[in-house]
C-alpha positions in Angstrom: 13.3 26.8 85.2 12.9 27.2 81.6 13.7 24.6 79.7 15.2 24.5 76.5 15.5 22.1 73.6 18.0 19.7 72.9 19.3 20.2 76.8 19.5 17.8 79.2 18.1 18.1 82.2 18.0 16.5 86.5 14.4 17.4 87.7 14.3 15.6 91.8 11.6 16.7 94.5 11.1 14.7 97.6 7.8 14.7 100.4 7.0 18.0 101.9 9.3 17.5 105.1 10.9 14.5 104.5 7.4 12.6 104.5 7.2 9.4 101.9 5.5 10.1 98.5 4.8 5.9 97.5 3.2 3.8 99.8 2.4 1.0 98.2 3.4 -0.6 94.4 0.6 0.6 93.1 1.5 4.4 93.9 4.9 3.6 92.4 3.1 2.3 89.0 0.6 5.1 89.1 3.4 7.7 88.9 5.2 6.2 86.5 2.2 6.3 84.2 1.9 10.4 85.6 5.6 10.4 84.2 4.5 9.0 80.8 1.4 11.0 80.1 3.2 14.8 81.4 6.7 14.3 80.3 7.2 12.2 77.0 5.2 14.7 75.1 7.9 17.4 75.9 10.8 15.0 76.2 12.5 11.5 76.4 13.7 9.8 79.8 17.0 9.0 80.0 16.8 8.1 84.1 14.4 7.5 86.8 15.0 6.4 89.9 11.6 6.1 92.4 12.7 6.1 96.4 9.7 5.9 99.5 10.4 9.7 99.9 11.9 11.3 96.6 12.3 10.8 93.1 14.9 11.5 89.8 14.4 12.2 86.4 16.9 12.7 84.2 15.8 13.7 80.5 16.5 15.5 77.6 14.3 17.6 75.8 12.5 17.5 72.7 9.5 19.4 72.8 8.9 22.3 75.4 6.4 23.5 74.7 3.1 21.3 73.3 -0.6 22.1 72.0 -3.5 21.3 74.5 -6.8 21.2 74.8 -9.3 21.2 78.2 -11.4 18.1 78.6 -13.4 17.7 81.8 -14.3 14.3 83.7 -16.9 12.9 84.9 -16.1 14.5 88.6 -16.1 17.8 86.5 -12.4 17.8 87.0 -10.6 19.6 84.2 -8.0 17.8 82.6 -4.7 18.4 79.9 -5.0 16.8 76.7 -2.3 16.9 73.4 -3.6 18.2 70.6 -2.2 18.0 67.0 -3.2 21.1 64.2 -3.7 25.1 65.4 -4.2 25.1 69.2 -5.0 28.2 70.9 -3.6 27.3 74.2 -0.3 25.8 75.0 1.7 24.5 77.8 5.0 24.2 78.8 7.0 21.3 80.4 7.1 23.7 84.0 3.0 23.0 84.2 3.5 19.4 83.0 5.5 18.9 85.7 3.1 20.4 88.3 -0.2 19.0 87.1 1.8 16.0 87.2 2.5 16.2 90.9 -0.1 17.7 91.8 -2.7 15.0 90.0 -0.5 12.3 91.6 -0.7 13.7 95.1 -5.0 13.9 95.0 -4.5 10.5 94.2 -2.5 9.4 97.1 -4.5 11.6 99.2 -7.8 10.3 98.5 -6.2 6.2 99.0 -4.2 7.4 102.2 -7.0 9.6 103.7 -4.8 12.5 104.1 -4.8 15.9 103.2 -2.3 18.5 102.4 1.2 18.5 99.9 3.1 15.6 99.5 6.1 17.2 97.8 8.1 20.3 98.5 6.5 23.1 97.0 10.0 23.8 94.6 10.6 21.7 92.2 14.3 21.2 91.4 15.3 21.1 88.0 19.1 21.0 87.3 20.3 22.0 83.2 23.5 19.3 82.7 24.5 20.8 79.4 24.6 24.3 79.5 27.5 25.6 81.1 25.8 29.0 82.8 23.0 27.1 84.3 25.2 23.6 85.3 26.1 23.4 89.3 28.4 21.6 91.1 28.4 17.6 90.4 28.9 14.5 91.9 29.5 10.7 91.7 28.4 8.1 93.8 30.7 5.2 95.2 29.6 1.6 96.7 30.0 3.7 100.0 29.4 7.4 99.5 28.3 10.7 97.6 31.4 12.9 96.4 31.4 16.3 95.0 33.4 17.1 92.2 34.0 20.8 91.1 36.4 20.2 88.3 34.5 17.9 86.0 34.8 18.9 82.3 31.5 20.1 81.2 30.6 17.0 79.0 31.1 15.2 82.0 28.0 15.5 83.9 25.9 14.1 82.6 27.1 10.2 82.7 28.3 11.5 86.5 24.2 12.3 86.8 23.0 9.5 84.6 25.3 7.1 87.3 24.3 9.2 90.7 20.8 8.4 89.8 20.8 4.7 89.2 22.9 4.1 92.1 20.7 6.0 94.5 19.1 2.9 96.5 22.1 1.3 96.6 23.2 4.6 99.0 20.7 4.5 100.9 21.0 1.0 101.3 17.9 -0.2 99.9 19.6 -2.7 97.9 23.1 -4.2 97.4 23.2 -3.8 93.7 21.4 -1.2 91.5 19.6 -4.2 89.7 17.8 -5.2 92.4 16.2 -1.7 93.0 12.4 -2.4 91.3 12.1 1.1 91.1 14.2 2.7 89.0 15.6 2.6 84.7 19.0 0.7 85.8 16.9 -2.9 85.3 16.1 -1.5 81.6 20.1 -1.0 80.8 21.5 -3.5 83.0 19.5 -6.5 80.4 17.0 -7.3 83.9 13.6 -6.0 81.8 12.4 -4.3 78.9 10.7 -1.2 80.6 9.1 1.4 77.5 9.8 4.8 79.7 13.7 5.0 79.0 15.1 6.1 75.5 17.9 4.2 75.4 18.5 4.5 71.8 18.9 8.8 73.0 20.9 7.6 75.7 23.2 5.4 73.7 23.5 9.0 71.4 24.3 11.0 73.9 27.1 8.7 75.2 25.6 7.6 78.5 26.4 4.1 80.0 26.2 1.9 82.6 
């Protein structure tokens, strides 16, 4: 996917064969700070929902491409920094995304003593604003998932932005969207004060609980 600025976009994976991807709070917080160290610099959240085997983000971006720099750890790792000034190297939001996962899932590996992927090695990433690249939506009930081919095009987003947050409510995690720990609908429902959301871009863009 290439992303483009000022679109908005649905980026979901899920474990490599259905497998859970958090197994503990920690691994939930852990990604979350992935999340905010990979894809702020490039754009602003709008959703997130975390589930045992998948995730949602739902952003808009800003920035896709950023200036970087190669520092290495003490384990001689290399890792991604932002730079400010003349950088010779760049990189895009598509490699944010993978060092991301893929810096999340040595984690996991290393607590869980396992080896292998933990996500699907395809990424989805879903453009909700531009009319060639938009698919097929859908809305969420309090009982099902329903597709909707004739939404108007400005549409899709809040149908998105609402499919999201009411994910663990589907898959009956919870009763109410609320309640779900894991996810921005506590930020915009008045529950907590969580710093990864841009509700003041959400507000903008006409998205709503």
């Amino acid at each position: 996917m290439v992303f483009e600025k000022g679109d908005i976009y649905h980026i979901y994976n899920q474990g490599n064969n259905r497998i859970p991807i958090f197994f503990s709070k920690e691994n939930y917080l852990f990604f979350l700070k992935k999340i905010q160290q990979h894809v702020l610099p490039h754009a602003d959240i709008l959703a997130w929902c975390l589930m045992p085997n998948h995730f949602h983000l739902m952003i808009y971006v800003h920035t896709p491409e950023i200036q970087v720099s190669e520092q290495v750890d003490e384990n001689g790792r290399k890792t991604i920094v932002r730079t400010s000034g003349v950088s010779p190297k760049t990189c895009n939001l598509n490699k944010s995304i993978g060092i991301l996962l893929a810096s999340y899932t040595r984690a996991v590996n290393n607590l869980e003593n396992r080896t292998g992927s933990l996500f699907r090695g395809h990424t989805h990433a879903e453009c909700l604003t531009n009319p060639g690249l938009t698919t097929p939506s859908f809305f969420i009930t309090r009982y099902s998932t329903v597709i909707n081919r004739h939404l108007p095009e400005e549409e899709y987003p809040q149908v998105c932005f609402n499919y999201i947050h009411f994910n663990p409510v589907k898959a009956r995690l919870v009763k109410n969207a609320q309640d779900w720990e894991y996810s921005s609908y506590p930020d915009y429902y008045g529950a907590r004060n969580g710093k990864l959301v841009n509700k003041s871009r959400a507000e903008e863009l006409g998205l709503e609980i």
